[in-house]
C-alpha positions as CSV (number, residue, x, y, z in Angstrom):
1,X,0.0,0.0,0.0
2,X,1.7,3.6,-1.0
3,X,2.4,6.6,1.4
4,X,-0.7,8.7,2.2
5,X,2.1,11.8,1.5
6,X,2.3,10.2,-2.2
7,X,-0.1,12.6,-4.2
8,X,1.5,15.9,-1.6
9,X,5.2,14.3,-3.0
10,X,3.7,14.5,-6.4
11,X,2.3,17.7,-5.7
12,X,6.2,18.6,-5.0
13,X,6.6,16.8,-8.6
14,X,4.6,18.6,-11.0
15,X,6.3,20.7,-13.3
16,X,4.7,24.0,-12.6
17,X,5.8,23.6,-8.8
18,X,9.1,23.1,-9.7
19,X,9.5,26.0,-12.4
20,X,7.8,28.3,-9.6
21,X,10.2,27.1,-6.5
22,X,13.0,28.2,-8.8
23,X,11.5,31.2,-9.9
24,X,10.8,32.1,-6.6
25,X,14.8,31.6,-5.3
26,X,15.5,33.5,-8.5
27,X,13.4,36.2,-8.3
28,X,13.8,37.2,-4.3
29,X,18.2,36.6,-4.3
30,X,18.7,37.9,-7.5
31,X,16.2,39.8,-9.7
32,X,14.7,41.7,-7.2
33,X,18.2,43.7,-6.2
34,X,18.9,44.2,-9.8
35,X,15.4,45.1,-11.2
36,X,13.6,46.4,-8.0
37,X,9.5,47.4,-9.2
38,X,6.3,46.1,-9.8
39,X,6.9,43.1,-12.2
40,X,9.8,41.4,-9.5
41,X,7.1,41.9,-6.8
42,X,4.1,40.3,-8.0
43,X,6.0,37.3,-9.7
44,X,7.5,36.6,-6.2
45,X,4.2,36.8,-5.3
46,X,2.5,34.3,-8.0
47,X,5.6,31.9,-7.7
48,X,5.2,32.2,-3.6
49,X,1.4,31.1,-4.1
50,X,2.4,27.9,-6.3
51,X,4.8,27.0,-3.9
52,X,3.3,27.3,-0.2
53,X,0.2,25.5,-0.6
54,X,2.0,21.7,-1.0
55,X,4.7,22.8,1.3
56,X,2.1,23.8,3.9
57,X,-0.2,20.2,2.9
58,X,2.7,18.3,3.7
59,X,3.7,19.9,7.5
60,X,-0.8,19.2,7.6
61,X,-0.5,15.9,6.7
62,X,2.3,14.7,8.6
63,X,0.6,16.3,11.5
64,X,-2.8,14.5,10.8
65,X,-1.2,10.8,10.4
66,X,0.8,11.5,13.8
67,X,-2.4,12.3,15.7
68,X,-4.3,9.2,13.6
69,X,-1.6,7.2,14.9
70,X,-1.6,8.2,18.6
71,X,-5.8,7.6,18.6
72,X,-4.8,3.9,17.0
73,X,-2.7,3.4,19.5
74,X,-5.4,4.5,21.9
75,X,-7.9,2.2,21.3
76,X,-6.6,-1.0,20.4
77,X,-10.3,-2.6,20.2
78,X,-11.2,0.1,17.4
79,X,-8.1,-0.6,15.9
80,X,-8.8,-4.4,15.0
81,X,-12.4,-4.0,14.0
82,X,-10.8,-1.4,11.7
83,X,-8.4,-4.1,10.7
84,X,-10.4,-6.7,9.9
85,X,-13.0,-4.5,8.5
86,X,-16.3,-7.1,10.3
87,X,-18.3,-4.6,9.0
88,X,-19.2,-1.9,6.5
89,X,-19.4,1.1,8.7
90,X,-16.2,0.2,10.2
91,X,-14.6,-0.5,6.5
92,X,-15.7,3.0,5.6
93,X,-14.2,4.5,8.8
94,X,-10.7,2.9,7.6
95,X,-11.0,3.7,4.2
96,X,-12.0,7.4,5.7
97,X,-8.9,7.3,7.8
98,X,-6.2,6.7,5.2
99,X,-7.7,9.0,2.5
100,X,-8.5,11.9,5.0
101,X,-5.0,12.7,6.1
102,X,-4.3,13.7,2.4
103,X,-7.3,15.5,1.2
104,X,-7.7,17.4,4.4
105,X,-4.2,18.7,4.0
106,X,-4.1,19.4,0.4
107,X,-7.7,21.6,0.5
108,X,-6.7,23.1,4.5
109,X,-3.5,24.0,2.9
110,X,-4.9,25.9,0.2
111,X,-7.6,27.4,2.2
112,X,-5.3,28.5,4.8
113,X,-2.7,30.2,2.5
114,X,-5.3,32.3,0.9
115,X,-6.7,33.5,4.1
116,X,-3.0,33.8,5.2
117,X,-2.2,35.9,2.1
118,X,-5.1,38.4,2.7
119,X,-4.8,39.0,5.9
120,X,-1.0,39.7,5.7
121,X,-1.7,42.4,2.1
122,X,-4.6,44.1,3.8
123,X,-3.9,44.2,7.2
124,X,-0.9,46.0,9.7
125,X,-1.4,43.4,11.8
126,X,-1.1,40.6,10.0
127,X,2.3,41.7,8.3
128,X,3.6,42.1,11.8
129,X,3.1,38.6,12.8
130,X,3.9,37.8,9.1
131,X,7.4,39.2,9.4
132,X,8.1,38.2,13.1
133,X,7.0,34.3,11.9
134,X,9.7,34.7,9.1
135,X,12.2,36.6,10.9
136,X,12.2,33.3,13.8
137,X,12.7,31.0,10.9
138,X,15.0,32.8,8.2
139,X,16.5,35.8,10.2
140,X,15.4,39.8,10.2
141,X,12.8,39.9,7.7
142,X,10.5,42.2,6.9
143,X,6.7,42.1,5.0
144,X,4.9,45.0,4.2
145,X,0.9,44.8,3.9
146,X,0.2,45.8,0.4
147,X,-3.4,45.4,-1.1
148,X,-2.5,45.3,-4.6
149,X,-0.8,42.0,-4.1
150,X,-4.1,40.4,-4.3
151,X,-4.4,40.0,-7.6
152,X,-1.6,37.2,-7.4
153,X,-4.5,35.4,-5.3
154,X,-6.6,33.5,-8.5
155,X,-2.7,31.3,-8.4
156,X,-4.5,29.6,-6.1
157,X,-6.8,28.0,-8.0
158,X,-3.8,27.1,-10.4
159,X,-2.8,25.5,-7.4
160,X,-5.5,23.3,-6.5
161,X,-5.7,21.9,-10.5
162,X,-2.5,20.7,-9.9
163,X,-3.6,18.9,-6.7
164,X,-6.5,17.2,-8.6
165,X,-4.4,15.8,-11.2
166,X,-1.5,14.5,-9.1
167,X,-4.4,12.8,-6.6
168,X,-4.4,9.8,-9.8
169,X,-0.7,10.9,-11.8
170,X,1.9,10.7,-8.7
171,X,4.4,7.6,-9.8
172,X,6.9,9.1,-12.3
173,X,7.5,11.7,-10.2
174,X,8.4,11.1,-6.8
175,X,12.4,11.4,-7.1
176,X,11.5,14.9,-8.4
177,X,9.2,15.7,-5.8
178,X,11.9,14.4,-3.4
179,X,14.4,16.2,-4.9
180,X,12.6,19.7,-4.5
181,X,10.5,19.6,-1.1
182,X,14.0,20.9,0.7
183,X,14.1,23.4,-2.4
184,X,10.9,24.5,-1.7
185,X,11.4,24.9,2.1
186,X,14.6,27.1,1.8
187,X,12.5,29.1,-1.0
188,X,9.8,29.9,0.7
189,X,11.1,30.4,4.2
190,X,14.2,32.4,2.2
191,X,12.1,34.9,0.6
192,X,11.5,37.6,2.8
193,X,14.6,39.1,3.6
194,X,14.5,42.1,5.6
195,X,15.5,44.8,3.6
196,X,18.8,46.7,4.4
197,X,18.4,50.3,5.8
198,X,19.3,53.3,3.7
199,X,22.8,54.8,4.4
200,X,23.5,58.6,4.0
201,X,26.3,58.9,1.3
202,X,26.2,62.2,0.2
203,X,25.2,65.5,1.2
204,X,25.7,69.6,-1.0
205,X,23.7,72.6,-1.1
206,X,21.2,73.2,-3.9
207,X,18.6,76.0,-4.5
208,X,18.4,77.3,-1.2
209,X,18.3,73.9,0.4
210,X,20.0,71.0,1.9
211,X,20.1,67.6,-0.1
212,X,21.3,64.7,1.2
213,X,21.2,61.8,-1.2
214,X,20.8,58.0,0.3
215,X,22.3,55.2,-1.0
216,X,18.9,53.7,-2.4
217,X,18.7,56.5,-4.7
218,X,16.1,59.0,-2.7
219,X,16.8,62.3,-1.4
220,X,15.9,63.6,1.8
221,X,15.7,67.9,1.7
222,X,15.7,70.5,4.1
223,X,15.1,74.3,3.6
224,X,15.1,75.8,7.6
225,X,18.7,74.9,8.6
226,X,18.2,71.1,8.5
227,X,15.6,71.3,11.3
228,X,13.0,69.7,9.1
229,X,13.4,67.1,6.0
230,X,11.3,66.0,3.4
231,X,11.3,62.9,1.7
232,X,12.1,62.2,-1.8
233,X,11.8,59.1,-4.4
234,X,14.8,57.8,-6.6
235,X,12.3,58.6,-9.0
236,X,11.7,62.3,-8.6
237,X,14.9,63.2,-8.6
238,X,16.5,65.9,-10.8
239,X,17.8,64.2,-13.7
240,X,21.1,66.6,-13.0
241,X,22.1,67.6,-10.5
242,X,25.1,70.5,-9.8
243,X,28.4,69.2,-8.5
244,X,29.5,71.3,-5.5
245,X,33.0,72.7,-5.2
246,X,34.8,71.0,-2.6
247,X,36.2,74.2,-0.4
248,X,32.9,76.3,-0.9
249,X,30.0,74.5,-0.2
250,X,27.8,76.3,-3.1
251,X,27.0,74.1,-6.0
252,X,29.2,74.7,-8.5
253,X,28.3,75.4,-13.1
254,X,29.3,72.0,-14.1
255,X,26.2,69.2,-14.0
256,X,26.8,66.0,-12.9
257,X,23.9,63.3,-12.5
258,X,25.4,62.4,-9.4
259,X,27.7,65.0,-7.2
260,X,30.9,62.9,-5.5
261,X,31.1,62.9,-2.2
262,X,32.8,66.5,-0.7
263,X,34.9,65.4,2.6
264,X,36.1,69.5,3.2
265,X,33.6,72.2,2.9
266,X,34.2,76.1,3.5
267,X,32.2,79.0,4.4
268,X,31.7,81.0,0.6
269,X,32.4,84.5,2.7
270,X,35.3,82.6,5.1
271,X,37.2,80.4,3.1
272,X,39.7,80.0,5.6
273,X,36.8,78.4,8.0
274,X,36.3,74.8,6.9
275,X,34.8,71.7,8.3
276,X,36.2,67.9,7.1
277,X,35.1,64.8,7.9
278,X,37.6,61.8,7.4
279,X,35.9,58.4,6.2
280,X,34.6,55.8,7.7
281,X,35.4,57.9,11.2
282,X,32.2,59.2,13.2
283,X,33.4,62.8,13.3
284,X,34.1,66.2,12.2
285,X,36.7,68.4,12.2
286,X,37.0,72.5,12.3
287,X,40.0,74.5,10.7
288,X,39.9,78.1,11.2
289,X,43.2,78.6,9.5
290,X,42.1,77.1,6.2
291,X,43.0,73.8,7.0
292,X,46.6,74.0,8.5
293,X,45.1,72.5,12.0
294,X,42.0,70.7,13.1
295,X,40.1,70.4,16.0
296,X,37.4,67.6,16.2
297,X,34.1,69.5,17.2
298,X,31.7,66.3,17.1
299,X,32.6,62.6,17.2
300,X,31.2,59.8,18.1
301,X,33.9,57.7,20.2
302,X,35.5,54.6,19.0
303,X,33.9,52.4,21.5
304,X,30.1,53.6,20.2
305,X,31.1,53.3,16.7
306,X,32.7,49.7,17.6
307,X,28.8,49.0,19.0
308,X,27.2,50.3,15.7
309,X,29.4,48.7,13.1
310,X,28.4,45.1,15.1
311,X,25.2,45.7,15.4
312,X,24.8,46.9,11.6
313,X,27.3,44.0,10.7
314,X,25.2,41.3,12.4
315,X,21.7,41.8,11.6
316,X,22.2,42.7,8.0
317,X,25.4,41.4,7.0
318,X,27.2,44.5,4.9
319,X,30.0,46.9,5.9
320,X,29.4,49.7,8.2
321,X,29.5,52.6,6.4
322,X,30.6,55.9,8.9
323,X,30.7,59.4,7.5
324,X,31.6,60.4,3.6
325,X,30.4,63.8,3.2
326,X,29.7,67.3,4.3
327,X,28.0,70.3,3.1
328,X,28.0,74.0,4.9
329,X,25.2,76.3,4.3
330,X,24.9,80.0,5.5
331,X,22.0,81.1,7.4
332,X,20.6,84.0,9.0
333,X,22.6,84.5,12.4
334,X,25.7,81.9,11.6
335,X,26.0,79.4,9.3
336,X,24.7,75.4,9.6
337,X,27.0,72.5,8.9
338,X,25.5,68.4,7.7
339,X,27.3,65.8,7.6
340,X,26.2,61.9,5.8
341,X,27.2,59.2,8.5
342,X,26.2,56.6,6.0
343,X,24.4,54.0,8.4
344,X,24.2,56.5,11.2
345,X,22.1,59.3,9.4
346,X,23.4,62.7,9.7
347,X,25.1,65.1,11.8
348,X,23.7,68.5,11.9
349,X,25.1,71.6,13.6
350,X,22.1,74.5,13.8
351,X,23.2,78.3,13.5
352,X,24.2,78.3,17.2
353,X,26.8,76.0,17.1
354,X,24.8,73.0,18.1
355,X,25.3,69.7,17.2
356,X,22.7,66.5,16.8
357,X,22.6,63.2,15.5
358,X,19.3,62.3,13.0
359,X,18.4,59.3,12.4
360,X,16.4,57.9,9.0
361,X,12.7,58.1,9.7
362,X,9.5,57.6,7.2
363,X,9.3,61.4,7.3
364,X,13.2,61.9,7.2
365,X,15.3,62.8,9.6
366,X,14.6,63.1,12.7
367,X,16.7,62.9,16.6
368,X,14.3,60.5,17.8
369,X,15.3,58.1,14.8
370,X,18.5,58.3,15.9
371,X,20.2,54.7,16.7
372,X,20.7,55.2,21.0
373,X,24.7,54.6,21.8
374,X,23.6,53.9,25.4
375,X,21.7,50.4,24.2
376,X,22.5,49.5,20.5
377,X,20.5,46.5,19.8
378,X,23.9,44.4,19.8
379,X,23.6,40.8,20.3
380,X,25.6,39.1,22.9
381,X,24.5,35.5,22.3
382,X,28.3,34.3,21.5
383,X,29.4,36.1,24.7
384,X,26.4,34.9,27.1
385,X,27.6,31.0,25.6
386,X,31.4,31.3,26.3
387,X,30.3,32.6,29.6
388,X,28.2,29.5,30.4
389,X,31.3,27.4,28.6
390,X,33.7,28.9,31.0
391,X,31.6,28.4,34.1
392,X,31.6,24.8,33.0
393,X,35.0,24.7,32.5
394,X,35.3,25.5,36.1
395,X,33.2,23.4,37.6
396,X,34.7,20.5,35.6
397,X,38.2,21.4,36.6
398,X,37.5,22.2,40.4
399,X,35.7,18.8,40.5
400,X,39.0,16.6,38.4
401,X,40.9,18.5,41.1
402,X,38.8,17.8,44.0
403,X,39.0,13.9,43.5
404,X,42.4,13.5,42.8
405,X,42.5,12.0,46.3
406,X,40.6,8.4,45.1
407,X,41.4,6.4,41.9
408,X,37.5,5.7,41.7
409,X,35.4,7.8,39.2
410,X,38.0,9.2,37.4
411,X,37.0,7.2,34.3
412,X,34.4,9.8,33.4
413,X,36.7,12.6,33.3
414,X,37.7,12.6,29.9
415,X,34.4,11.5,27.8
416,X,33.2,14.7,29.9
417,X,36.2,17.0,28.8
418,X,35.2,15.7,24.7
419,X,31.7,16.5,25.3
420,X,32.0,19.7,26.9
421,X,34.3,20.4,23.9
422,X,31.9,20.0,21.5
423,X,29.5,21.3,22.9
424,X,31.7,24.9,23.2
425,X,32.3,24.0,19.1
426,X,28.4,23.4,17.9
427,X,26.5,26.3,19.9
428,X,29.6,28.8,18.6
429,X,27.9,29.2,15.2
430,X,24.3,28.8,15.8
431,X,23.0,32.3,16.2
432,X,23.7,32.6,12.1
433,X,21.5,30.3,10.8
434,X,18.6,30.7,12.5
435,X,15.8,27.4,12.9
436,X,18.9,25.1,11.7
437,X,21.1,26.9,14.2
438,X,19.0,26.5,16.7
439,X,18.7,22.7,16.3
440,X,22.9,22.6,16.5
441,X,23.1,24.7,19.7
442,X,20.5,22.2,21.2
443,X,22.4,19.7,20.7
444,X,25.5,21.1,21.9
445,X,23.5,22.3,24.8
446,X,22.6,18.2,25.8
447,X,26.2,17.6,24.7
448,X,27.2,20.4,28.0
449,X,24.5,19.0,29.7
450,X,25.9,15.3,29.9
451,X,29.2,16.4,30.5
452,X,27.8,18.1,33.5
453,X,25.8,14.7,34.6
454,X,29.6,13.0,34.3
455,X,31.0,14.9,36.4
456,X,29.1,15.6,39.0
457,X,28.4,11.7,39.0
458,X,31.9,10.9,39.4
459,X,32.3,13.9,42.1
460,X,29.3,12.1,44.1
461,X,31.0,8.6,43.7
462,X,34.4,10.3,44.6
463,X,32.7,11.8,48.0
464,X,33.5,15.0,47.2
465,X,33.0,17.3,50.9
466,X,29.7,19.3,50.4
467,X,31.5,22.7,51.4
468,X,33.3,21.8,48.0
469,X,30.5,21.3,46.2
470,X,28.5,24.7,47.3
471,X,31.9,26.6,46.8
472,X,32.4,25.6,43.0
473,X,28.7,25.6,42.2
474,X,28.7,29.2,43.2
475,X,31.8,30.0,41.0
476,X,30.3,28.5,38.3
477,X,26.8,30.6,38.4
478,X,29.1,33.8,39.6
479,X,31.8,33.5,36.7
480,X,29.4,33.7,33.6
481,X,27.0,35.6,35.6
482,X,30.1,38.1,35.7
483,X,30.5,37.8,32.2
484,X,27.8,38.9,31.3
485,X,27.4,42.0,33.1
486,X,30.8,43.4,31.6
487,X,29.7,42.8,28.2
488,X,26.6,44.1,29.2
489,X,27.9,46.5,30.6
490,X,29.8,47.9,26.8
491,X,26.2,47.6,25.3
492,X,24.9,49.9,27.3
493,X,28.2,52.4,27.0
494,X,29.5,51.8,30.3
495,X,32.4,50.2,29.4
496,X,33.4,52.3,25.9
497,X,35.4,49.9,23.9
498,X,34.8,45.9,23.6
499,X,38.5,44.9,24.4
500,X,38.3,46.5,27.9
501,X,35.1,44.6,28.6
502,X,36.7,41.9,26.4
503,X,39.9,41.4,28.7
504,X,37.8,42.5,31.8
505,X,35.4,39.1,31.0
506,X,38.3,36.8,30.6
507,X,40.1,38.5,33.6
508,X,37.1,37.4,35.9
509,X,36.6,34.0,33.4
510,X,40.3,33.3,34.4
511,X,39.8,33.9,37.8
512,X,36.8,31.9,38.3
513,X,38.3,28.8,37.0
514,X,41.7,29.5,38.8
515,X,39.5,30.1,42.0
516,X,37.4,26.7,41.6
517,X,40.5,24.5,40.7
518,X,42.2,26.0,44.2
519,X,39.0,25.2,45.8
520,X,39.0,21.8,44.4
521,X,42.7,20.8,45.6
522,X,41.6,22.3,48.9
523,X,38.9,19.8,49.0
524,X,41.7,16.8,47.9
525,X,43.6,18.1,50.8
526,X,40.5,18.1,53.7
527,X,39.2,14.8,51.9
528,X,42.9,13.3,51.9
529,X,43.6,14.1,54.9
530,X,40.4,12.4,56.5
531,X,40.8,9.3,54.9
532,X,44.6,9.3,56.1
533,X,43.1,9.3,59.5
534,X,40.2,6.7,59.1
535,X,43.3,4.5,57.9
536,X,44.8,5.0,61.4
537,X,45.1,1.9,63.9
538,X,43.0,2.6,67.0
C-alpha cells in the first residue's frame, strides 16, 4: 500500500511547482536587487502562491497521520475492527482514515494560505506577525501589507488543479518531488529578507536647500537649517544635479547626475573656516586657519562606533558605512553645517553652534530616529555561551581536582572534557542560521549538559565534601554571571570599547576557574587528609 504523502510528493513533482520554486529563489536573491519594481514583486508573489500551498499540505499531513496514529494506539479494540473491517461502517471509517490525512491537508492548505495571504496584504497586523514568523525561521525579515498583491491570489486555483491531477498521476515523479520539497522549504522560508536600511552617502547645497542623497537613490531635503526634512523618491529626482566645489559649499556650473562625495567644505564669505570629515570615522573636524590644523568639534567615540558597526554588521550582514560627506550652508545669524554618517544618518550643527545626530525616519530625519549609543541593539548570544562554557569549564576542573584524592570515578573525566568540547564548538555558530542553528546549539547544549551529569556523577562517587560542592557551584553561576554583566555593561556604553570589557570578562573567566581548581585541591587536601586518618590503627 503507498504513502498517504504520495499525491502531496507528487504535488512537490509537477512541473509547474518546480518552475515556480525556482523562480521564486531567483526572483527574491537575485532579480529583485537588480530590477527592484512592480513586475519582480508580484511574480515573487504568483511563484510564492504555487509553492506554499504543498509545502504547507505536507507539514498538515504529517501532523494528521501522527495524531491518527496516537488515537490507533489508543484504542486498540477500534483498531482491529478497523483491521479486519467485520463490518461496512467500520470498513468505511478505515477507508475514511487513510484518504482523509491527504485530502484534508491538500484543501486546509490551500484554504489556509489564501486567508494567510489576505490578511497579511490588507492588514498592519497581519504583516507584523507575518514578518516576526519569518524573521524566527529565516532571520530579520521584513513584509509590508500591500493590497494590490491580491491580484496574485486566482494562483490559487492554479494550485489546487495541480492537486487534482497528481491525486491519480503521482508515480513518475516522486524522485523529483523528493528532490525539491527541501528546495521549496529554503524558497519559501528564504524569501523575505528584511530589507537593508538606507545609508546617507552624500550631502551639497542646492537652491536654497539642503540635499542629502541616500544610497537607495532617494533624497531627503531641508530648507530651515536642517531642522525639518522631506522625503524624496529615486524617481523624482533631478535628472542633474550640480556638483558642489569642494572648499565652498555652493554648487558649482558643471552638471553631474550624481555629485561625488565633498569630505572639506568652506564658508563662501570665510574660506579659511572649513569643516572635514575623514571616512569611515564618526566625526568632524574645524579649521579656522584654512586647514593648516584641526580640532574635532563632534565625534562619536570609537567604542560607540565599535557597538554600531556590530550591530549593523550582524543583523544585515554588509560593511558599516561611517561618515563620507559634508555640506556648509549660511544662514541668517551663523551658518549650519551636515554631515552623511552613512548608516548612522546625519550630523547636523544648527546656526548656534549645536550639534545633533538624526536618524532615518518615514518622514526623514529626525533625533528621535537616531540609533541610542547607550543600548545599541547588539547581540551578545556568543558572549552569554562562552560565559556558560567557561563556568563549566570550572566546575569540571574544580571537580577533576577535587578527586584526585581516590582512583575511583575518574573514568568519566575525559568522555566529559570531549563532550564539553563539543558542545563549546556546535553552539559557537548557531545564532547565524537561524531554525537550523538553533537545532545545532541544542544539541550542543545536551552535549554540555551530559558532560555536566559525568561529572558531577563521578564527584558524588568520589565523595567529594559538600562545602566543595556549594563553593564551586557558586563559582560557576558567579563567573558567567560576571560575564555577562561586563559585556553588558559595553552595550549599554558603560564600558566604551569591547577589548576593555573583552579582557575585563576573561580576567574574571580566568579567575573563576583558577578560583574553583584552588577550591578543588583544597577539598583533595580536607578529603585526603580524613581518609589518612580513618586508615589510622586505633
Amino acid at each position: 500500500m503507498e504513502s498517504s504523502q504520495e499525491p502531496l510528493l507528487a504535488w512537490f513533482g509537477h512541473p509547474a511547482t518546480v518552475v515556480a520554486t525556482f523562480v521564486l529563489l531567483v526572483n527574491d536573491h537575485l532579480l529583485k536587487a537588480l530590477w527592484p519594481g512592480l513586475v519582480t514583486g508580484k511574480l515573487s508573489d504568483v511563484a510564492g502562491l504555487l509553492v506554499a500551498p504543498p509545502v504547507l499540505a505536507l507539514a498538515l499531513s504529517l501532523a494528521f497521520s501522527a495524531v491518527l496514529a496516537l488515537l490507533r494506539i489508543g484504542s486498540s479494540s477500534a483498531l482491529a475492527s478497523l483491521r479486519t473491517g467485520s463490518s461496512p461502517v467500520l470498513a468505511s471509517l478505515r477507508t475514511a482514515a487513510s484518504l482523509a490525512p491527504t485530502r484534508l491537508a491538500a484543501h486546509g492548505a490551500i484554504v489556509a494560505t489564501g486567508v494567510g495571504f489576505t490578511l497579511v496584504k490588507t492588514t498592519e497586523a497581519g504583516a507584523e506577525l507575518a514578518s516576526r514568523a519569518w524573521t524566527l525561521a529565516a532571520g530579520p525579515s521584513r513584509i509590508l501589507a500591500d493590497p494590490t498583491d491580491l491580484v496574485a491570489l486566482p494562483t490559487l486555483g492554479v494550485a489546487w488543479l495541480i492537486w487534482r491531477r497528481c491525486g491519480t498521476d503521482h508515480p513518475v515523479r516522486r524522485i523529483r518531488a523528493l528532490i525539491i520539497v527541501p528546495v521549496a522549504l529554503v524558497g519559501v522560508t528564504a524569501t523575505a529578507a528584511e530589507p537593508q536600511p538606507p545609508a546617507a552617502t552624500q550631502v551639497f547645497v542646492r537652491g536654497g536647500g539642503i540635499t542629502v542623497v541616500l544610497d537607495q537613490g532617494a533624497e531627503i531635503l531641508s530648507r530651515d537649517g536642517g531642522r525639518t526634512w522631506i522625503g524624496r523618491p529615486a524617481q523624482e529626482r533631478s535628472p542633474v544635479s550640480p556638483s558642489p566645489s569642494p572648499d565652498s559649499g555652493l554648487p558649482g556650473a558643471g552638471p553631474s547626475p550624481t555629485p561625488d562625495p565633498v569630505t572639506r567644505a568652506c564658508l563662501p564669505d570665510e574660506p579659511a573656516h572649513c569643516y572635514r570629515v575623514v571616512p569611515p570615522r564618526l566625526a568632524v573636524d574645524e579649521s579656522r586657519d584654512g586647514g593648516t590644523s584641526w580640532n574635532t568639534v563632534w565625534a562619536v567615540s570609537e567604542g560607540r562606533q565599535g557597538a554600531l558597526r556590530r550591530q549593523m554588521e550582524d543583523r544585515w550582514q554588509r560593511p558599516w558605512q561611517g561618515s563620507s560627506a559634508i555640506a556648509v550652508q549660511r544662514v541668517p545669524g551663523g551658518h549650519v553645517v551636515v554631515a552623511a554618517n552613512g548608516d548612522d544618518g546625519v550630523a547636523v550643527r544648527d546656526a548656534r553652534g549645536n550639534w545633533r545626530r538624526m536618524g532615518l525616519s518615514d518622514g526623514g530625519f529626525s533625533a528621535e530616529a537616531a540609533i541610542p549609543l547607550d543600548a545599541p541593539g547588539v547581540d551578545l548570544t556568543t558572549e552569554h555561551r562562552i560565559g556558560l562554557f567557561v563556568g563549566l569549564l570550572g566546575f569540571m576542573s574544580g571537580m577533576a581536582v577535587a578527586r584526585r584524592h581516590t582512583r575511583r570515578a575518574t573514568g568519566s573525566a575525559v568522555p566529559a572534557y570531549v563532550l564539553a568540547a563539543v558542545g563549546f564548538v556546535l553552539t559557537l555558530p548557531s545564532d547565524k542560521i537561524y531554525i537550523i542553528g538553533a537545532l545545532v546549539a541544542l544539541l550542543g547544549g545536551v552535549c554540555a549538559l551530559v558532560a555536566t551529569i559525568l561529572t558531577a556523577a563521578a564527584a558524588i562517587r568520589a565523595r567529594v565534601p559538600a562545602r566543595t560542592w556549594l563553593a564551586l557551584v557558586t563559582i560557576a553561576v558567579c563567573t558567567p554571571f560576571s560575564m555577562w554583566m561586563l559585556f553588558t555593561a559595553w552595550r549599554s556604553g558603560t564600558i566604551d570599547d569591547y577589548p576593555t570589557a573583552g579582557f575585563l570578562a576573561w580576567l574574571v573567566g580566568g579567575i573563576g576557574v583558577g578560583g574553583s581548581v584552588l577550591v578543588g585541591w583544597a577539598g583533595a587536601a580536607r578529603a585526603g587528609t580524613s581518609a589518612k586518618a580513618e586508615e589510622r590503627p586505633a
